[in-house]
N, C-alpha and C positions, 0 to 999 in steps of 0.2 A: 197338229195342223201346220204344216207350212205353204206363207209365199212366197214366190220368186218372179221377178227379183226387190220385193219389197223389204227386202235383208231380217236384221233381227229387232225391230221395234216389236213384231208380232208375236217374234217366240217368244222373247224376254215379257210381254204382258200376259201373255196362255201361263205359262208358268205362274204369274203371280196369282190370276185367276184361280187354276185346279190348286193351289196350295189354300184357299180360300174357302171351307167350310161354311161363313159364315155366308156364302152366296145363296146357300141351297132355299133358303127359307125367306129372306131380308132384302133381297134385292130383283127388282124390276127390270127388262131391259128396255120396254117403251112402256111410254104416262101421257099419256094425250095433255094434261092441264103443265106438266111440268118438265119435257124434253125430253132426250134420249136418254136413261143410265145405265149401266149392267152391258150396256153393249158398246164395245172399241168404234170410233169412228176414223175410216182415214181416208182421208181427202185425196183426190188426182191431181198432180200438177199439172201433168201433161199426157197425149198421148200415150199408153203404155201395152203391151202383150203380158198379161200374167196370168202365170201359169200356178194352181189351185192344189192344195191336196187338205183334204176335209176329212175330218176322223168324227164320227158321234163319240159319247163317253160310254161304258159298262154299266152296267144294272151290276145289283150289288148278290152277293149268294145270300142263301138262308141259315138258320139257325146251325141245322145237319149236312143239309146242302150244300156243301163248298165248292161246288162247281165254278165256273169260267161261264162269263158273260159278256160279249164284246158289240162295242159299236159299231155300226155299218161306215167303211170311208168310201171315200171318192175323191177323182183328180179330172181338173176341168180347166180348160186355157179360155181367157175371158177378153176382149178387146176394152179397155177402158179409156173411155176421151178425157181430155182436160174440165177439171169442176164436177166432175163426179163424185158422190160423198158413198163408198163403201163404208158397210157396217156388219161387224162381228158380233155374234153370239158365241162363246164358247160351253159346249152342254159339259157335263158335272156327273161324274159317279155320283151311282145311288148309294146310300147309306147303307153302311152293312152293320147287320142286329148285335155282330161280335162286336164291335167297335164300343157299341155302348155297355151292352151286358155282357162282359167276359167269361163272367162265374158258370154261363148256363153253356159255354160253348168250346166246344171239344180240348183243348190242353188242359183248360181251367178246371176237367172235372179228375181231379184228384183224393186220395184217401184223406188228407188234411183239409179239402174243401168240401168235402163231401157234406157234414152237418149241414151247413153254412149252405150247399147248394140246394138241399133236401127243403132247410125254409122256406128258400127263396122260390121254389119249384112251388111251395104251396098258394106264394102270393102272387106268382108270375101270370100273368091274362094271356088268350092266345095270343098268337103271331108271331115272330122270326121269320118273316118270308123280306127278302131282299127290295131297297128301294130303286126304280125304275132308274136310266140313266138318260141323262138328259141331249138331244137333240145340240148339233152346231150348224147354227143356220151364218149365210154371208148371200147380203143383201143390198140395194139398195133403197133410195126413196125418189120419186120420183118429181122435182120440183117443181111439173106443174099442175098435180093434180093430187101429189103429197100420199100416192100409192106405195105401199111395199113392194120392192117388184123381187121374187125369190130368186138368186145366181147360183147356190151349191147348198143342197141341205144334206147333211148326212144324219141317219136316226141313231137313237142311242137303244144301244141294250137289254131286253126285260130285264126285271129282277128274279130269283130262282126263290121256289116254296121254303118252305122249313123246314120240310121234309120231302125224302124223297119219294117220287110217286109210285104207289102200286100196280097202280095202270097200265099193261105193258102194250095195250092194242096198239099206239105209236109210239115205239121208244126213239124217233128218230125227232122231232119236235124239238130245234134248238132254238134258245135265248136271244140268238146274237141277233144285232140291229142287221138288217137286210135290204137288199136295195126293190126297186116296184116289182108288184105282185099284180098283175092285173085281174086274176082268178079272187080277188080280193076283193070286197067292194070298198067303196074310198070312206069309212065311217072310222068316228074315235072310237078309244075302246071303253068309253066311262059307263059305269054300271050303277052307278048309287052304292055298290053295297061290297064287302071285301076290298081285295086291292085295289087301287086308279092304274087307270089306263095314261098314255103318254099322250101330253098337250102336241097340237098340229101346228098349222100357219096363222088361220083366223078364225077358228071355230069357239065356240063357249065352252066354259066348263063349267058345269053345273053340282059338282061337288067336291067338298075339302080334297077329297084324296087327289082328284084327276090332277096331272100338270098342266098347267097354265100353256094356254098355244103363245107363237109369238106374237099376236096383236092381243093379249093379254099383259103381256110382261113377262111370260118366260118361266115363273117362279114354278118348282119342284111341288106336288102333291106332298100333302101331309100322312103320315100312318096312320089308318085307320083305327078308328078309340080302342077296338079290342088289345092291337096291339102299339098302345101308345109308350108303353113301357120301354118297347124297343127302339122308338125313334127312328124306325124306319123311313125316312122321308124320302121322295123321290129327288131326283139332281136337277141342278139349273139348266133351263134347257127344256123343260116339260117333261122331265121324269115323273108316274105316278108314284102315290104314299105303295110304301107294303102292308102286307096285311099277316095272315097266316099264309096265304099264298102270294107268290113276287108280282111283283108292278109292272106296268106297260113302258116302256122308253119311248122318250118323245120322237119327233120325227115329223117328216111330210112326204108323201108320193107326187103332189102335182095334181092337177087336172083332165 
């Protein structure tokens, strides 16, 4: 994500973000009782013209599945007046099942690890489907009536199954974060059950796995119990948890 000409305060903090793992799960970007965190604030001095380029994060592949999963970006030129307080969200690849469990995942399976893989296969629960990628929203608040008001969201990336599908009636059904669909209707995609679906703007989420919108805080769905082994989580941002099948990427169309 870069802006211009707000130089490198922004890239130099993006970077320390995505190197930050320990986002996906721990960190909130609004708290109604305790301020803003998890998301960058930066103030307007003065009038300015800046010009946007907003990238969502990937959804993470699955177990066999090692496919490409990308965020949807976008570039937007914004008039900002003096005493405006913009605020960043940066979304978060989703956790990929390789990352945690090596042994079960394509290099790892060797003659020497074979035994060793063979156990592990008997105690391993389903799942390996990739965790959703999470949503970067840039926003501001409105001081006088203390609204979110949305400037550029770009969605982040499904996560991809475990496996890959037998299904071939539409082999053309890609991952990547996309921009509006109006043939769509405007619902999350939370299910209760399997994967989470990716958290929106200010919608609920009503179970573990779904990501968090951002008038929740933001935080990444957890992997579903079956497959908790893999720590599928979805990314900051409102990535869902994965499951045996991959997770929704957060995101928002609007109204």
């Amino acid at each position: 994500m870069n802006f211009e000409p707000l130089g490198n305060f922004f890239r130099n903090w993006i970077l320390r973000i995505l190197s930050s793992t320990a986002l996906i799960l721990a960190m909130k970007c609004l708290d109604e009782m305790d301020g803003i965190y998890g998301c960058e604030n930066r103030p307007v001095k003065a009038f300015q013209q800046a010009g946007v380029f907003v990238k969502g994060a990937g959804g993470a592949p699955g177990e066999d599945n090692r496919g490409l999963s990308l965020g949807a970006s976008l570039r937007a030129t914004f008039d900002w007046e003096g005493g405006d307080s913009i605020y960043i969200l940066v979304g978060q690849k989703g956790v990929d099942p390789c990352s945690n469990v090596k042994i079960s995942c394509g290099t790892m399976r060797t003659k020497r690890s074979f035994d060793k893989f063979k156990l592990f296969k008997q105690e391993l629960t389903e799942g390996g489907g990739g965790g959703g990628g999470g949503a970067t929203y840039v926003f501001k608040i409105d001081p006088v009536n203390a609204q979110k008001i949305p400037l550029a969201i770009a969605g982040g990336g499904g996560g991809l199954s475990a496996k890959y599908s037998t299904n071939e009636s539409n082999p053309y059904i890609l991952p990547h974060g996309l921009m509006p669909n109006n043939s769509i209707l405007p619902i999350n995609g939370y299910t209760g059950s399997g994967a989470g679906g990716g958290g929106g703007w200010d919608d609920n989420t009503n179970t573990a796995t779904g990501g968090e919108s951002l008038r929740e805080g933001g935080r990444g769905g957890r992997a579903c119990k079956r497959s908790a082994v893999w720590g599928t989580h979805g990314g900051f941002g409102g990535g869902g948890g994965g499951c045996a099948s991959g997770a929704g990427g957060g995101g928002y169309r609007g109204k």
